[in-house]
C-alpha positions as CSV (number, residue, x, y, z in Angstrom):
1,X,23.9,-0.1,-38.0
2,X,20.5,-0.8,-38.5
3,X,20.3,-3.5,-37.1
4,X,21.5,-2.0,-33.7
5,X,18.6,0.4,-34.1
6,X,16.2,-2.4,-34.6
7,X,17.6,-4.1,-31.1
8,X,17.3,-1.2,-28.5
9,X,13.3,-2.3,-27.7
10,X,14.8,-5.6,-27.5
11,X,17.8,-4.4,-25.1
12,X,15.3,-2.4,-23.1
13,X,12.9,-5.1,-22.7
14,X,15.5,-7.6,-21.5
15,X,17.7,-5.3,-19.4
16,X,14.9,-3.2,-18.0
17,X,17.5,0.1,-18.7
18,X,16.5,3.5,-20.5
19,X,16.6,3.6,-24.6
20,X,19.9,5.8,-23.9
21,X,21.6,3.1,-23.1
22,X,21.3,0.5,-25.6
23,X,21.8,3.5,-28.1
24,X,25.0,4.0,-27.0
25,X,26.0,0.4,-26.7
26,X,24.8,-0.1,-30.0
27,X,26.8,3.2,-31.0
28,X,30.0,1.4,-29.3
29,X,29.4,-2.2,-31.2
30,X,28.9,-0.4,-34.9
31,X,32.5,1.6,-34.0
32,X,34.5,-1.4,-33.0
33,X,33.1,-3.2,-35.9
34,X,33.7,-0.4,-37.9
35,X,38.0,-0.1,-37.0
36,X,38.3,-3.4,-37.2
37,X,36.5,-3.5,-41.0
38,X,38.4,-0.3,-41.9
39,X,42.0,-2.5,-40.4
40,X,41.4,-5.5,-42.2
41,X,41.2,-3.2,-45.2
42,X,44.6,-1.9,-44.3
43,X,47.2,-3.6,-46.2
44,X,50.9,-2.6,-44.7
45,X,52.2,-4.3,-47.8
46,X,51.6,-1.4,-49.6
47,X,53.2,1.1,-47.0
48,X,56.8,2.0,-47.6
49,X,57.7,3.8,-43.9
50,X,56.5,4.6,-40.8
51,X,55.2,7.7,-41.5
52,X,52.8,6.4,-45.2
53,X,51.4,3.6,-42.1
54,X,50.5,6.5,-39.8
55,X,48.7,8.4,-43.1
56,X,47.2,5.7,-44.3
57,X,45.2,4.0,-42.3
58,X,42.3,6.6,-41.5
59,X,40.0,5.8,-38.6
60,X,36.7,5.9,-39.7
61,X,35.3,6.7,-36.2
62,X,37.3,9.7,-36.4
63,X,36.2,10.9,-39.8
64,X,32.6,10.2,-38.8
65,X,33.3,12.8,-35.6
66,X,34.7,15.1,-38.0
67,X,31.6,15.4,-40.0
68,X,29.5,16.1,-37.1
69,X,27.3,19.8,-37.4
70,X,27.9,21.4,-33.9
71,X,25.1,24.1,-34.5
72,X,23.1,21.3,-35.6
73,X,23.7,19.7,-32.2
74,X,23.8,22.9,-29.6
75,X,20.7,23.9,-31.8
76,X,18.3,20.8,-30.5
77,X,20.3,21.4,-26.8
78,X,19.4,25.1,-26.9
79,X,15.8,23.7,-27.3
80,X,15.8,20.8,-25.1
81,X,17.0,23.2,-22.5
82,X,14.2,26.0,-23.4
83,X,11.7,23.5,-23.3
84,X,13.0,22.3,-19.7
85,X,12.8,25.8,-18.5
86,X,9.3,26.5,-19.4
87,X,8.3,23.2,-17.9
88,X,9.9,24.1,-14.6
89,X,7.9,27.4,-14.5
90,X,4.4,25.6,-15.7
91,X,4.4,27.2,-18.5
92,X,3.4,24.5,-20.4
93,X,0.9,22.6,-18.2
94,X,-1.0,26.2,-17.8
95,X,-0.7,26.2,-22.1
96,X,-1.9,22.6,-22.0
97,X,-5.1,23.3,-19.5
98,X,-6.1,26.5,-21.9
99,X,-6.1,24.2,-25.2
100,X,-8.2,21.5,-23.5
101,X,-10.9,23.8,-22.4
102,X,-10.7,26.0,-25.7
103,X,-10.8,23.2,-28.0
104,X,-13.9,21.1,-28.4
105,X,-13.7,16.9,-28.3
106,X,-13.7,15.0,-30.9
107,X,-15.4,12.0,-29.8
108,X,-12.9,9.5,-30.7
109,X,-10.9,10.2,-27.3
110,X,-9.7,7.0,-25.2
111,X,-12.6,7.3,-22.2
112,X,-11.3,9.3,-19.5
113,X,-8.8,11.2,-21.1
114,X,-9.6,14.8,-21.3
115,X,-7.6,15.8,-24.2
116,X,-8.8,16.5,-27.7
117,X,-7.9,14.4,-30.9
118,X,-7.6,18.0,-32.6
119,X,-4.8,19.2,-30.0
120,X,-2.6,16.1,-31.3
121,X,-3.7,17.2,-35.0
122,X,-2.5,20.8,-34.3
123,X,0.9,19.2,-32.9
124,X,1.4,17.3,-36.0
125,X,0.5,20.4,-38.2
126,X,2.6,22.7,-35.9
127,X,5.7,20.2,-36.2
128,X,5.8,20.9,-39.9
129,X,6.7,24.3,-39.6
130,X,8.6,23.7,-36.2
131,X,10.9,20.9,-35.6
132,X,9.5,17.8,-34.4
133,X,11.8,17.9,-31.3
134,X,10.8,20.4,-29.4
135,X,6.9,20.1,-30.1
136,X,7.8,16.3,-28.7
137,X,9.4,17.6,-26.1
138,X,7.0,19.9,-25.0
139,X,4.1,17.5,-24.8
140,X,6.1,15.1,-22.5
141,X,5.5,18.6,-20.4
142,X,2.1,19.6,-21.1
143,X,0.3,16.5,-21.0
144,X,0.3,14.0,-17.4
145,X,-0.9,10.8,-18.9
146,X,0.5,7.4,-18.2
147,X,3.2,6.6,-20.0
148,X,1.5,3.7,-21.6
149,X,-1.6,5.6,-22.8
150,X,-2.7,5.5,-26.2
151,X,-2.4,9.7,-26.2
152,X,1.5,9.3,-26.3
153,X,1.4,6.7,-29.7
154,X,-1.2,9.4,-31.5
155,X,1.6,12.4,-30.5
156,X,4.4,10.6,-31.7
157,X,2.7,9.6,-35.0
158,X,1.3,13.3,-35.4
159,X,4.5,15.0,-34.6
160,X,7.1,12.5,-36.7
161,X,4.7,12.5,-39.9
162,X,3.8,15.7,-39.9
163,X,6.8,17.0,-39.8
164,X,7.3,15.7,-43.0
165,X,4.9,17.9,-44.7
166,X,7.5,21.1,-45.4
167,X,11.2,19.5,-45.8
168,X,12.3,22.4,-42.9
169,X,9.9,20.4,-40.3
170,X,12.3,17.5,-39.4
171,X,16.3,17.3,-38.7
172,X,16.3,15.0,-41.8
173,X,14.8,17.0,-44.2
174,X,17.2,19.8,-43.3
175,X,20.2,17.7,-44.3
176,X,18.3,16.2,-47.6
177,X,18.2,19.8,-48.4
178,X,21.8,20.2,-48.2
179,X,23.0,16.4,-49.2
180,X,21.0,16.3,-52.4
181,X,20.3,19.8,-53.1
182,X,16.8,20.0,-52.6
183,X,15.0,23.6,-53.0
184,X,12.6,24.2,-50.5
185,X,9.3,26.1,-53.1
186,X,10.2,22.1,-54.9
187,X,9.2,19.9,-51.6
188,X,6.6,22.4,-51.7
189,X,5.4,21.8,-55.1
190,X,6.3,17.8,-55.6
191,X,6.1,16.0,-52.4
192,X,4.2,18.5,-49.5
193,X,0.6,17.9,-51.0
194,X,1.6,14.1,-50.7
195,X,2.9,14.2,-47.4
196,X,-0.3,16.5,-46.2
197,X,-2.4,13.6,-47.6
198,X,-0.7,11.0,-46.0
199,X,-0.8,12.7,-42.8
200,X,-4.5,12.9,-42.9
201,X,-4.9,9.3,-43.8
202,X,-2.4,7.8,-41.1
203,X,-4.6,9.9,-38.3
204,X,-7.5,9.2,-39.8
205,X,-6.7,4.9,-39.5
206,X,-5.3,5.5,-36.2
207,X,-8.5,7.0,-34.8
208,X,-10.7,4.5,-36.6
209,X,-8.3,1.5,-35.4
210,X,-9.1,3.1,-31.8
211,X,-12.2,3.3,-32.1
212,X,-13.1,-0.3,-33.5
213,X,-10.5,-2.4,-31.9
């Protein structure tokens, strides 16, 4: 499975098709080798009728779907969707024009961008207490850079690690919370200073690297 994640640059670069798809072609490869794991598994020396053979053999596909959190999932389309909307009325491209003219530069901006290092900071800081997704999202809508400029690596660094900083900031903190029983004022106490530190270093490198190299 991971090892499907690892290939999708790899399948994008060859193929020339969107991430989407070697996702889900991955997705497809990891099933079939899952059935066929879970049927060589299967003895049917052990099964006594018909029915114990239909009972036994549980697809684990199928149990996989059955573990699935809808609200989870209509929660991040609900956003998606929101975030969609207000980028059709301009919403956020007006939002965008205000922060660049209210907040002051750096000086450790890519020449001839004219957004600030401290607006990608804020989205980073801002992801921690919103989800990452959205705040991603949103930027693909506020911001008209190429789409290999060095502004879109510094937003997905800020927005993935700084949602790390409270445990409700990411998808994946949400279900550590409920997998190993995590208490949110804990994460708060033992790990958020950490993250927050880390944070600060990783953007800290990253603008440095820019700079020098």
């Amino acid at each position: 499975g991971l090892g499907a994640i690892i290939s999708v640059p790899v399948f994008k670069t060859v193929t020339h098709l969107p991430p989407y798809v070697g996702m889900m072609f991955a997705l497809g490869v990891v099933a079939v080798f899952a059935e066929l794991y879970s049927s060589s598994k299967f003895s049917m020396s052990t099964v006594e009728s018909l029915d114990d053979a239909v009972h036994g053999h549980h697809s684990p596909v199928h149990h996989s779907l059955s573990k699935i959190e809808m609200p989870s999932i209509l929660f991040f389309l609900g956003i998606l969707m929101a975030v969609a909307a207000l980028e059709s009325l301009g919403l956020l491209f007006a939002f965008a024009l205000n922060l660049q003219e209210v907040m002051p530069m750096l000086g450790s901006e890519m020449p001839g961008t004219a957004v600030s290092d401290i607006v990608i900071v804020l989205l980073g800081v801002g992801s921690a207490v919103i989800d990452n997704v959205p705040l991603v999202a949103a930027s693909l809508g506020m911001f008209s850079e190429p789409v290999d400029d060095q502004l879109w690596h510094f937003i997905a660094y800020s927005a993935g690690t700084g949602g790390s900083m409270l445990i409700i900031g990411s998808a994946a903190g949400v279900v550590a919370m409920g997998m190993e029983k995590m208490d949110f004022f804990w994460y708060l106490r033992k790990i958020a200073w950490l993250a927050a530190i880390g944070f600060i270093a990783g953007a800290l490198t990253f603008l440095l690297t820019r700079m020098w190299f």
